[in-house]
N, C-alpha and C positions, 0 to 999 in steps of 0.2 A: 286844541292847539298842538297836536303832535304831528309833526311832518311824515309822511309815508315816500319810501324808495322802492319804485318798482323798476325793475330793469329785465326789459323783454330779449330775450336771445332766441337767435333763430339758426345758429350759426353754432351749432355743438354736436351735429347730425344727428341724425331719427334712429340708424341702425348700428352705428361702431360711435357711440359718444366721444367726444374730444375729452378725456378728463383736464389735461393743460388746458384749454382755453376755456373750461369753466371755472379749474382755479381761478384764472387770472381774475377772470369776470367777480368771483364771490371776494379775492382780495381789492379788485379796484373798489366794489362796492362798496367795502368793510372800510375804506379809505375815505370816499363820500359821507357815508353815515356815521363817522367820528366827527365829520365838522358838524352835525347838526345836533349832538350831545347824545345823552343818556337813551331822551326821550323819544327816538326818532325809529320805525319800523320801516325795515326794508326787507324784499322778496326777491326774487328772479323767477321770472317766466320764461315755458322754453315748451316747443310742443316732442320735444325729444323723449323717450320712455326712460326715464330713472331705474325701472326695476330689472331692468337687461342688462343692468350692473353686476358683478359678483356681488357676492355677500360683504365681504372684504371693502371692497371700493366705496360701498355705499357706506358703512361704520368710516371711515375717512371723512366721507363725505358730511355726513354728520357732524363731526367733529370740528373739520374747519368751520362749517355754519356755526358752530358754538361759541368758537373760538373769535369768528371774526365779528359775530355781533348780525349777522343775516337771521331772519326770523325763520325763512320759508324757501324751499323751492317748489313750484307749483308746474310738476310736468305734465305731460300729453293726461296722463290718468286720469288728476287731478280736474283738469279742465274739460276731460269728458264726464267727466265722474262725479255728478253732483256741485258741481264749481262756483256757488251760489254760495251755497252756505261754506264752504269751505275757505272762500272768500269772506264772509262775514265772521267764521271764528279768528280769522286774521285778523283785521280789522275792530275785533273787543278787545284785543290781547293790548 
């Protein structure tokens, strides 16, 4: 009985990422997933490459997900990258 938020983005570009328009995105989420309490796991999918981030941007990055109650971002890697189980660690958590 735990609700799951998944929110696909496609719109954060593949090669120069938008970091504002994933803020937003991880804050709208964060907004969603407080109505549905404690118990409730949410993600963002996006096929954009997260590690073409600096170093810097990604410890941010990280951070707001801690902060705003986001479990996961699951980029291009992720979903080429064994996406099953990575998926499924999601999903026991």
């Amino acid at each position: 009985n735990r609700p799951f938020l998944v929110e696909c983005k496609f719109s954060l570009g593949r090669e120069h990422i938008n970091l504002a328009n994933l803020t937003n995105h991880i804050y709208k989420l964060a907004a969603i997933n407080k109505r549905f309490g404690i118990s409730a796991k949410s993600a963002i999918f996006t096929l954009s490459d997260l590690t073409s981030l600096s170093e810097n941007a990604r410890k941010g990055l990280v951070r707001r997900l801690a902060i705003s109650g986001v479990s996961k971002i699951f980029d291009r890697n992720l979903i080429n990258n064994n996406f099953a189980s990575h998926l499924k660690e999601f999903l026991k958590q």
